[in-house]
C-alpha positions as CSV (number, residue, x, y, z in Angstrom):
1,X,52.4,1.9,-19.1
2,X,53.2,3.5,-15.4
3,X,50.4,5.8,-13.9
4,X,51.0,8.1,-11.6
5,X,49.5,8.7,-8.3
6,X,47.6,12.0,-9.3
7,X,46.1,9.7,-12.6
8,X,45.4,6.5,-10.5
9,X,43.4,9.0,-7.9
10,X,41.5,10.3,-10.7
11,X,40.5,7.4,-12.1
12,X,39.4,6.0,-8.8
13,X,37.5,9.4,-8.2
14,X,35.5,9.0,-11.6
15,X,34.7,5.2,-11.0
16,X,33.7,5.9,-7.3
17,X,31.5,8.5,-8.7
18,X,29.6,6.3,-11.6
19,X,29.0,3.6,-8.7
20,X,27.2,6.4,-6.4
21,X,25.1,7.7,-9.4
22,X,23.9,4.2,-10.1
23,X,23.4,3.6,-6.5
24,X,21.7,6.6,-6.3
25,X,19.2,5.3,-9.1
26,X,18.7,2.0,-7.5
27,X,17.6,3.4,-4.4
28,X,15.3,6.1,-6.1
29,X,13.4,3.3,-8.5
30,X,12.7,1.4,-4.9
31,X,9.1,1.9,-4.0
32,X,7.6,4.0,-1.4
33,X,6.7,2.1,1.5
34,X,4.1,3.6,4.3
35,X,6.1,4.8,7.5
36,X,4.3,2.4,9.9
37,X,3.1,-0.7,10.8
38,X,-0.6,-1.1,12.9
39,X,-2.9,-3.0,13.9
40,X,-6.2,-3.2,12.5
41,X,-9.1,-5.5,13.4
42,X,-12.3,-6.6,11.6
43,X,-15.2,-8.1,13.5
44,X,-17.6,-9.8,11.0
45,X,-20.0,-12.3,12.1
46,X,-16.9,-15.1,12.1
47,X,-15.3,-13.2,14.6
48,X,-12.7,-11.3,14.8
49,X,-9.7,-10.6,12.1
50,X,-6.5,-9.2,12.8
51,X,-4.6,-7.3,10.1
52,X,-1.3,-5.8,10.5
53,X,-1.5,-3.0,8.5
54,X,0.8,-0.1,6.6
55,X,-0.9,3.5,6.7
56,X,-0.7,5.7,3.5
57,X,-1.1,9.1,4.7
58,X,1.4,11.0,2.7
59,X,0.6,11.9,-1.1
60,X,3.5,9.8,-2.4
61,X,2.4,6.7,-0.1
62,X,-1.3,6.9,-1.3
63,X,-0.2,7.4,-4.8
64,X,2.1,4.4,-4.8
65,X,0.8,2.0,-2.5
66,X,1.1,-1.2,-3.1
67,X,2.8,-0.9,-6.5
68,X,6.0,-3.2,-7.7
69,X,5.2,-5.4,-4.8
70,X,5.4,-9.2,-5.9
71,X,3.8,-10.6,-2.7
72,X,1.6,-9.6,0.4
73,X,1.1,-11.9,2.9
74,X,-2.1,-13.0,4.7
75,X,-2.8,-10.8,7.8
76,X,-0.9,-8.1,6.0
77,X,-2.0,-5.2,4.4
78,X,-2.1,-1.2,3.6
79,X,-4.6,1.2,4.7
80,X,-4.8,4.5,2.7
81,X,-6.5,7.3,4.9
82,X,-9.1,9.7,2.6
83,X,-9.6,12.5,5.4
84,X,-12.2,13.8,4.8
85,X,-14.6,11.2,3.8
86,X,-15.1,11.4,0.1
87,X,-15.8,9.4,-2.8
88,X,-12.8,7.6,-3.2
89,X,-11.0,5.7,-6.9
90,X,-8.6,3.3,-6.6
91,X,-6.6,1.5,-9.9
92,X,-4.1,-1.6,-9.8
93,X,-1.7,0.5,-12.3
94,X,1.9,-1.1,-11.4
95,X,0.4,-3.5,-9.1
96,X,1.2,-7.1,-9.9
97,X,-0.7,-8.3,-6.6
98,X,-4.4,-8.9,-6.9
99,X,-6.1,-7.1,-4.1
100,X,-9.4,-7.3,-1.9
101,X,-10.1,-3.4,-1.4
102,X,-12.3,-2.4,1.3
103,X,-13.6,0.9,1.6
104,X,-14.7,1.8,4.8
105,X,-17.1,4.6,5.8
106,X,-15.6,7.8,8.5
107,X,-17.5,5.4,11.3
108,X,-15.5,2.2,11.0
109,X,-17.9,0.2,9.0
110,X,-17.2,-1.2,5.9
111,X,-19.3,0.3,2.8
112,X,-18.4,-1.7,0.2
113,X,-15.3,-4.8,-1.0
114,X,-14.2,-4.6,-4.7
115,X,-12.9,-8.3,-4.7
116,X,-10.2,-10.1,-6.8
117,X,-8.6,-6.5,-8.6
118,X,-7.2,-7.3,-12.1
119,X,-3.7,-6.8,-11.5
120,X,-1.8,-3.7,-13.9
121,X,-5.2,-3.0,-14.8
122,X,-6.3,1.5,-14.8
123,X,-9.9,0.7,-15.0
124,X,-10.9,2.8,-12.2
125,X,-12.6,1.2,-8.9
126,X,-15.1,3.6,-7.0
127,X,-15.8,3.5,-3.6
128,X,-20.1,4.3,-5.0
129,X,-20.1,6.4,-2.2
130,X,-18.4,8.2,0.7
131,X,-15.5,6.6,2.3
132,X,-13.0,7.8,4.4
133,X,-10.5,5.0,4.0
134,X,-9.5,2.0,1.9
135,X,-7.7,-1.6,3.1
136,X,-6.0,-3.0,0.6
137,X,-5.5,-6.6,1.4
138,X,-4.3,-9.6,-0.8
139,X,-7.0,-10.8,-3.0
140,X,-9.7,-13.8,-1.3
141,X,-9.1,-12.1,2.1
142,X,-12.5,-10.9,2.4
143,X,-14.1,-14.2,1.1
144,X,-11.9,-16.1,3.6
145,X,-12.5,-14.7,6.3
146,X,-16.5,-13.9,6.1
147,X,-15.7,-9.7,5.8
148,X,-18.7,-7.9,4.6
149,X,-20.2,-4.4,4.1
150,X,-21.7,-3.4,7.6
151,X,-18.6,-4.9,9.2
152,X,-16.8,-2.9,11.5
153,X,-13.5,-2.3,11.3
154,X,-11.5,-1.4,14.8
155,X,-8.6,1.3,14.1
156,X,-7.6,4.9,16.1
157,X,-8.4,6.4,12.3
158,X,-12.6,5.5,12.9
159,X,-12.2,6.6,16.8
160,X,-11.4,3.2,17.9
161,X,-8.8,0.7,19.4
């Protein structure tokens, strides 16, 4: 069987294409990640803690979060900013990482730490009262290192550092 050129092209133009469709899919089924990476420190009665943190600002960012992730290293984490303060749910839908989250108040200080999250779990997990942001960081975090509700936490989103 001879091809010509005008049938080999063709043929190369339809494969090319199916590989940049399934490209395409690969890339969309990726998961958000936050735009940035920052600093954020802690200062509990043990001193201070360091976290390098993502920032979920956007819709899709806060939405996704941390889902499809299969590990988050210590000193690592993502901070979803609330703007205005409000009363804030969080779920580990799609999340195969169990999580400390901290909910921190519009001042900086830390209102309340829903520890060890089930992972894929949608039972809902309330901030039980006004918080302007939540750290998610990986699950024993805040037992490690001593955090606690009254602690403050130092980042330009509470006006500091």
């Amino acid at each position: 069987m001879k091809l010509d050129r005008n049938t080999v092209w063709s043929l190369a133009r339809g494969w090319l294409a199916a590989i940049l469709v399934v490209a395409g899919f690969a890339i969309a089924s990726q998961p958000v990640r936050a735009a940035s990476f920052q600093p954020l420190e802690i200062v509990t009665k043990n001193g201070v803690q360091v976290f390098s943190v993502e920032i979920a600002t956007t819709d899709e960012e806060k939405q996704t979060g941390l889902m499809y992730r299969k590990q988050l290293a210590d000193g690592k984490g993502m901070l979803f900013d609330f703007n205005p303060e409000q009363e804030v749910s969080m779920w580990m839908k799609n999340t195969y990482i169990s999580l400390d989250m901290i909910f921190i108040r519009a001042d900086g200080r830390i209102l309340r730490i829903a520890e060890n999250t089930e992972t894929l779990s949608t039972k809902i997990i309330s901030s039980q009262g006004l918080a302007r942001a939540v750290l998610e960081v990986p699950a024993g975090t805040a037992q490690k290192y001593g955090i606690r509700p009254g602690d403050r936490v130092g980042h330009p989103l509470f006006g500091s550092k």
